[in-house]
Each structure stands twice: as structure tokens, then as C-alpha cells.
C-alpha positions, -999 to +999 in steps of 0.1 A: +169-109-135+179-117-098+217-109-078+231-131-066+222-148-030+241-122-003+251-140+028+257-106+050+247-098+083+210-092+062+210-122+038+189-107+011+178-113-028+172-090-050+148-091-087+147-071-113+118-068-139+100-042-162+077-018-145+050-032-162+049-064-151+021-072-134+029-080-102+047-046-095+018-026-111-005-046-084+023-041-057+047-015-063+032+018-060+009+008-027+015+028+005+009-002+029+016-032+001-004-062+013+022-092+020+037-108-009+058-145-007+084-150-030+104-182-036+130-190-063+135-223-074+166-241-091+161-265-121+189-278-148+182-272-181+171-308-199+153-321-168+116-321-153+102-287-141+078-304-124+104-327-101+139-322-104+144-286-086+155-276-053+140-248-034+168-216-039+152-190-018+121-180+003+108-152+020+086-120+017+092-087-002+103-059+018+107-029-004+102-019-045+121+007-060+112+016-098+135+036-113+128+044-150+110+011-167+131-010-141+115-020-110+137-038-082+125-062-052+143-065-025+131-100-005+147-108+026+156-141+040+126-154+064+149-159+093+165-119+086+132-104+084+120-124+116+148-111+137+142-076+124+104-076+128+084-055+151+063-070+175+022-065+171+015-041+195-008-006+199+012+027+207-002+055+233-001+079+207-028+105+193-035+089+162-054+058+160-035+025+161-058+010+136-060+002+100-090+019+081-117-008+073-104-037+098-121-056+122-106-032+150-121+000+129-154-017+124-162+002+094-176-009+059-153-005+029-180-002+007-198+023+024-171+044+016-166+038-018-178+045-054-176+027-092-167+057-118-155+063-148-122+077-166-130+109-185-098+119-191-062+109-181-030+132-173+001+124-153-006+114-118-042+135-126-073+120-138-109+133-141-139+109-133-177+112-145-184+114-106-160+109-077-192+104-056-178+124-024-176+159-012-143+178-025-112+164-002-131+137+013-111+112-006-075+125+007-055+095+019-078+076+002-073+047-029-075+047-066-082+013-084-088+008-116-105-025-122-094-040-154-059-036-141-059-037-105-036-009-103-043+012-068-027+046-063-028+069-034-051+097-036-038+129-027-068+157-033-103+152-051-119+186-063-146+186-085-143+153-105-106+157-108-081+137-090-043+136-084-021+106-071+008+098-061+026+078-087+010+081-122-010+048-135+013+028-155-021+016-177-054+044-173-075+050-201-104+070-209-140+053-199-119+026-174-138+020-146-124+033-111-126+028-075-124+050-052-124+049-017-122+073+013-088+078+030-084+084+067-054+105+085-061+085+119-070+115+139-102+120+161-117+147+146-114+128+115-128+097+127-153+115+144-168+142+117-158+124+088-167+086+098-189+090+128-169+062+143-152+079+174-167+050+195-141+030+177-114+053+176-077+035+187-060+062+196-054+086+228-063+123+215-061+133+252-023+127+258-010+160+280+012+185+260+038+186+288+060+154+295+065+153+336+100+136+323+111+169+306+117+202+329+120+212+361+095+207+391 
């Protein structure tokens, strides 16, 4: 199900489709979802598929909402998003301006992750044969289960048993998981935890006191 095409100040489409559909258990329920194109073609009934269509829409998705067994995609026009797109840049902040396991990070993905499996299932709760890590190493981290692809958010490991965000839409017992160490971007994480501070992006040393702020 799609709306119709809005031709606003922010030209927009939006889909509508179960929650199990496979492309919003891959997509929906990811904290940083990796880019996903969408176009929408136009075809009369009783002529080729494969010729006679004219391209409707194009342009990436910019938010999910599930609500229920509903899930909705909102997908902006290319030229909308472009004009309301931030510019690539790195912040003088305290936390580091890079994404856990790129080239900027330097670290291994797979150094920091571990193949387990489902012992038992609850909601957003799971228990594994072995998570592999120290209790709360896996905070911030990600869930996949591999027949599915589904990835969740993990927010605590202790002792085998897990919690996540958003509850697995498809988890059984003895699927095999992924899971994979989380970061929070600051330097004592990235220091104790990774022994990557070398690498670290951000600038822990920023003074408390803004000389803008106050009186000399």
C-alpha cells in the first residue's frame, strides 16, 4: 500500500506493509539502518512489465515506524533529502566522531564478535549457550540472528542472558546468533574496553568552562 505522491514543501512517499516482511525485519528495528533505495514504478495492467513502465518515484528511506503488524516507510524525494542533508564533517565534541568498526576506527569486527546459540526466547530477552564476553561488554552492541538477518540492539548481557530493544519478530530456540560488542564513543571506553585510544576521534580534553559564557 503506498499514499499518494505529496508535492509539499517536503515532497515525500510513504508505504505501508506487514511487519514481517522482510525488508523491514532487515531494516526497521536498526539504530543506524544502512541506506536503502527505493523506486516505484508505473505499469498498465495488460502490458509488458518488462517495457512499458515509467519510473513513478525515487529516493531513499528516511524513517520506519511499526505500529502493531503495520510497518510505514517514509522515502523522500532525492532532491528534498539533498537539500535537507547534513554535510560530512567531524564535530569538537568529547565523544568520538567515528563509527565502531570503520576504516577511521581501525578495528576488526570480528574480533569482537561471537556465533551462539538460542536457548531460550522471551520478549525482547533471550538466553544464549555462550555470549562469549564479560557481563555488559556487549551494551550498545548488535544481535543477529543468521537464518533471518534480523539485528537488534543490545541493551545488557549478564550471564548468557540478553535483552534488546525491539523484540525479534522471528527467534527460535537453537537459532544461531551473532553478537557483537557495542561502543558508547567515549575514551575510557575506547581505551579499556578496545585498547584503541590511538584511534580515538574525539576531543576528551575539551575545558568545562566556555570563555563565551560569564564574566571576565
Amino acid at each position: 500500500i503506498r499514499s499518494g505522491v505529496k508535492t509539499d514543501d517536503t515532497p515525500a512517499l510513504e508505504i505501508q506493509m506487514p511487519y514481517d516482511t522482510q525488508v523491514v525485519k532487515d531494516y526497521a528495528y536498526a539504530e543506524s539502518p544502512p541506506s536503502l533505495p527505493l523506486e516505484v514504478f508505473r505499469v498498465h495492467r495488460g502490458t509488458s512489465f518488462a517495457s512499458d513502465f515509467i519510473l513513478l518515484w525515487k529516493g531513499k528511506v528516511a524513517s520506519f515506524n511499526v505500529d502493531g503488524r503495520m510497518a510505514r516507510i517514509r522515502v523522500p524525494s532525492i532532491f528534498s533529502r539533498a537539500l535537507q542533508g547534513d554535510v560530512p564533517n567531524a564535530y569538537w565534541q568529547r565523544p568520538c566522531n567515528h563509527v565502531l568498526f570503520d576504516s577511521r576506527c581501525g578495528l576488526s569486527r570480528a574480533n569482537f564478535s561471537t556465533l551462539t546459540t538460542v536457548t531460550s526466547v522471551g520478549v525482547a530477552a533471550f538466553n544464549v549457550v555462550d555470549d562469549g564476553f564479560t557481563d555488559g561488554f556487549l551494551v550498545a552492541g548488535e544481535a543477529v540472528v543468521t537464518r533471518t538477518g534480523e539485528r537488534r540492539l543490545i541493551l545488557s548481557n549478564q550471564a548468557n542472558a540478553l535483552t534488546v530493544k525491539h523484540p525479534f519478530v522471528d527467534m527460535r530456540v537453537d537459532d544461531e546468533v551473532e553478537l557483537t560488542a557495542g561502543c558508547d564513543h567515549s575514551f575510557s571506553t575506547c581505551k579499556a574496553k578496545f585498547n584503541n585510544g590511538v584511534n580515538f576521534g574525539g576531543h576528551p580534553f575539551i575545558p568545562d568552562d566556555n570563555p563565551f559564557q560569564g564574566e571576565l
